[in-house]
C-alpha positions in Angstrom: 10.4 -16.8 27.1 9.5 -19.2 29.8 7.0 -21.7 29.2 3.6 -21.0 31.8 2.8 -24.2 33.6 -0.4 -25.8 34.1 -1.7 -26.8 38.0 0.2 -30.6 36.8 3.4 -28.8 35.9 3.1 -29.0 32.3 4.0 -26.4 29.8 1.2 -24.6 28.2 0.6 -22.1 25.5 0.0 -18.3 25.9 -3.8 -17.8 26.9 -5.9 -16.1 25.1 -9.2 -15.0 27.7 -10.9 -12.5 25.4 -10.7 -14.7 22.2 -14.0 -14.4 20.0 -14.8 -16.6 16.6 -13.8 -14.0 13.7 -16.5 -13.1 10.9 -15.5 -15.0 7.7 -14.8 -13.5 4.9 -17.1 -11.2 3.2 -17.5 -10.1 -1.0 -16.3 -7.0 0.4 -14.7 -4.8 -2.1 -11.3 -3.2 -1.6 -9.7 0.2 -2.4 -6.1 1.0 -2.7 -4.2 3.4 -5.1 -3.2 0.9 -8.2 -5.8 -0.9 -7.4 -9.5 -2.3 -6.6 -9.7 -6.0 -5.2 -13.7 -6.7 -6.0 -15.6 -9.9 -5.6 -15.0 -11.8 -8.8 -18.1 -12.0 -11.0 -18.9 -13.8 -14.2 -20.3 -11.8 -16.4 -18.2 -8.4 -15.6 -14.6 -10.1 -15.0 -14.5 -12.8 -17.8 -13.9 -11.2 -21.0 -11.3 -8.9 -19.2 -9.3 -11.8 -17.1 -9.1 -14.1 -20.6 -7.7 -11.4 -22.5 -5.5 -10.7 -20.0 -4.4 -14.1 -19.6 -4.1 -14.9 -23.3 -0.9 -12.4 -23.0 1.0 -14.8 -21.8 3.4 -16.8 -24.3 2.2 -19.9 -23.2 0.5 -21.6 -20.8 3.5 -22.2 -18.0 1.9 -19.8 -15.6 -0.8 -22.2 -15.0 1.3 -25.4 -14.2 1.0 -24.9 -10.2 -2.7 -23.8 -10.2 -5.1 -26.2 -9.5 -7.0 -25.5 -13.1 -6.1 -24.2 -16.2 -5.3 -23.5 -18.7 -8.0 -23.1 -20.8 -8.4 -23.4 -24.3 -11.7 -21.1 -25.0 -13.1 -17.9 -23.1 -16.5 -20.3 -22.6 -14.1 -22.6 -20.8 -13.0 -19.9 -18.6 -16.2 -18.4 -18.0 -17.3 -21.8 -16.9 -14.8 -22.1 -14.6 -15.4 -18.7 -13.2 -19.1 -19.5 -12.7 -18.4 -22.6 -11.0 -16.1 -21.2 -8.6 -17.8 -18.1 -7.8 -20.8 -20.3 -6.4 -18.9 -21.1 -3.1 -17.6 -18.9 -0.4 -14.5 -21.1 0.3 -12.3 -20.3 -1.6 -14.1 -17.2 -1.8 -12.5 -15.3 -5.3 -11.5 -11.6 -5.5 -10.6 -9.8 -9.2 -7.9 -7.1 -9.2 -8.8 -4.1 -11.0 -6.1 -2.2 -12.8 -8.0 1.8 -11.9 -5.9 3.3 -15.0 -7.6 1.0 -17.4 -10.1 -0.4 -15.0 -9.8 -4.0 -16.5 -9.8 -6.8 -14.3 -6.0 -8.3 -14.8 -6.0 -11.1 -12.0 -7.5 -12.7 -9.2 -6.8 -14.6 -5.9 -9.1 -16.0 -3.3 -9.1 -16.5 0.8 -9.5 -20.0 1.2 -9.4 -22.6 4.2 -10.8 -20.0 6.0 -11.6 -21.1 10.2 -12.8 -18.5 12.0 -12.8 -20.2 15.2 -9.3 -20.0 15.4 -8.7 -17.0 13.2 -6.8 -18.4 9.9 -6.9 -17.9 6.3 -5.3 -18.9 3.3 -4.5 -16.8 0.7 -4.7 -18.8 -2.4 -5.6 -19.4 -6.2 -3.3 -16.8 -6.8 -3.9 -15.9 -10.8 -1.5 -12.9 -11.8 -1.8 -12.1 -15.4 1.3 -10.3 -17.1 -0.6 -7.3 -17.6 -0.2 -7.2 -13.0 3.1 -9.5 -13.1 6.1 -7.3 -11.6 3.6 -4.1 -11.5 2.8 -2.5 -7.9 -0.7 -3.7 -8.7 0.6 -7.2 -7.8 1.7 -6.0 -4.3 -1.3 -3.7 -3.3 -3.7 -6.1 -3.8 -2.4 -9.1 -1.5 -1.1 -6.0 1.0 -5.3 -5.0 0.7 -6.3 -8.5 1.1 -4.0 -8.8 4.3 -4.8 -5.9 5.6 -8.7 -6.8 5.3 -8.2 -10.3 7.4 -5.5 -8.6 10.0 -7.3 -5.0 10.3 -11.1 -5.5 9.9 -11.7 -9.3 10.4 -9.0 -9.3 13.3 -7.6 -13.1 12.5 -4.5 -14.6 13.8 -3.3 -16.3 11.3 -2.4 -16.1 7.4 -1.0 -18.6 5.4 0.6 -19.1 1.8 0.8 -22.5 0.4 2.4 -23.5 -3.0 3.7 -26.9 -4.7 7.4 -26.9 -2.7 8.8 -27.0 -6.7 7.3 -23.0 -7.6 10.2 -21.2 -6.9 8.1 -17.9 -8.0 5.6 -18.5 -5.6 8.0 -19.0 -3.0 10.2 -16.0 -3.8 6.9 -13.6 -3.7 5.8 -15.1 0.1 9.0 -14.4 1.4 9.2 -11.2 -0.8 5.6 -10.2 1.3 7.4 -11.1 4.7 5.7 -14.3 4.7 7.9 -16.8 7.2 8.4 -20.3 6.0 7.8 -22.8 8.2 8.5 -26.0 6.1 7.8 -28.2 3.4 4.9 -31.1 4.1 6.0 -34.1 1.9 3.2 -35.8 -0.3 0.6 -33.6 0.7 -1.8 -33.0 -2.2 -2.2 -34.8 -5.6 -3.4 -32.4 -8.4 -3.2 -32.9 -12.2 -2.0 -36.1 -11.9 1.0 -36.0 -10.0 2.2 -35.8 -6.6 3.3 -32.6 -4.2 5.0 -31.5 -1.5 3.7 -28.3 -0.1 5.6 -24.8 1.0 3.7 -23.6 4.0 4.2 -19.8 4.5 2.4 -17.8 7.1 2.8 -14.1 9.1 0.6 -14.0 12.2 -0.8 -11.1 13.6 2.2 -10.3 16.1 4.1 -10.1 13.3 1.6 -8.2 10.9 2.4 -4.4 12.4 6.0 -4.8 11.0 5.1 -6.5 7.9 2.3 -3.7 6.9 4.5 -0.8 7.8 7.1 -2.0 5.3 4.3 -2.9 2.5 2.6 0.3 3.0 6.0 2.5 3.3 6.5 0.2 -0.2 3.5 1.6 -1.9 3.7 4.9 -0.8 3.7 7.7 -3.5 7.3 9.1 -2.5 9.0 5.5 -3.6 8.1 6.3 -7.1 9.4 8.5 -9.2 8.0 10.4 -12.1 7.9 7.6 -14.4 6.8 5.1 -11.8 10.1 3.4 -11.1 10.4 1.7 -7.4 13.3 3.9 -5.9 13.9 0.9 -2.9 13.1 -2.9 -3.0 10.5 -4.1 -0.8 13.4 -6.0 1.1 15.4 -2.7 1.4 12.6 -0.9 3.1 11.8 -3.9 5.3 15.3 -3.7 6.1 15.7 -0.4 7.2 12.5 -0.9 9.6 14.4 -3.7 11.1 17.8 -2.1 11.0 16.7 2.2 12.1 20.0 2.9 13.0 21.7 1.8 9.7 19.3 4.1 7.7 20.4 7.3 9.7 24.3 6.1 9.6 23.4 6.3 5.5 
């Protein structure tokens, strides 16, 4: 694409005329089929997000989260409290609806409306979601919420450049990396470089058709067995003719 050119001659980015500041982020709550993504809340997601936590063999899953872990359910609760108080990050719960327990949570965070990005962050996935279609409905709802209804530009993934699971689900998503930024943020004592992941909205019709053709009833079978791979659906929207030649 050719680059437009100011009245100097200089190259200048793609305009953008009817641009409006987006809403923030709301405690909206969010329906999908696995799941509910719901505003987190003290008192009714505590007791259900420690127990689901404590089924963890130990406490490795908290290394690249910025708290955690914690020794006591009052701990937990009090760190709940805390950060519910704020609206950024603003934290959401995922409700398992077969046992309609709360099993995990995640946040939007870094959230600038005036230019239409969000993070999605504080990501908090108990093995009771881990490797579940839970896991993926609820960041497809959450994306779908900021790229559908709030009509942003822009949403990132960022992780400690060293979480190789973080970085295999963002790209697993259809997040695109865009590179690592050295020395970036110290947390629990040591220094670290950050992944920076993003999709943006051009790229969000492809990336939602693939998650939602993902989660659709007829890839599952009886027993609730995936019959493709995320990436093998994405790449049969990419690649049409391929399928067909199947």
């Amino acid at each position: 694409m050719s680059a437009r050119l100011n009245e100097y001659g200089q190259p200048i980015g793609h305009p953008l005329p009817d641009w409006t500041v987006r809403p923030a982020p709301a405690r909206v709550t969010l329906d999908g089929r696995f799941c509910r993504v719901e505003p987190l809340d003290a008192d009714r997601h505590t007791d259900d997000l420690y127990s689901a936590y404590a089924r963890a063999a130990d406490g490795r899953d908290w290394t690249y989260m910025m708290a955690g872990p914690f020794g006591s359910r009052d701990d937990y609760r009090g760190y709940v409290v805390t950060v519910t108080q704020a609206d950024d990050p603003l934290h959401y719960a995922v409700i398992d609806l077969r046992s309609g327990k709360a099993v995990g949570t995640l946040s939007l965070m870094r959230q600038d409306p005036s230019n239409g990005v969000v993070e999605v962050g504080n990501v908090a996935f108990s093995p009771l979601l881990k490797q579940t279609p839970i896991s993926t409905e609820a960041q497809f709802l959450l994306m779908s919420y900021v790229f559908d209804e709030l009509g942003y530009r822009r949403y990132e993934w960022k992780c400690d450049s060293l979480n190789e699971p973080s970085r295999r689900a963002a790209q697993r998503l259809g997040f695109t990396f865009e590179g690592i930024f050295r020395q970036a943020v110290v947390y629990k004592g040591r220094s670290r470089d950050t992944a920076w992941y993003s999709v943006i909205d051009s790229e969000w019709p492809q990336v939602g058709k693939a998650l939602r053709e993902w989660l659709s009833p007829d890839n599952f079978d009886a027993d609730g067995r995936q019959k493709q791979y995320l990436s093998a659906v994405r790449a049969c929207d990419a690649n049409p003719e391929a399928e067909r030649a199947l």
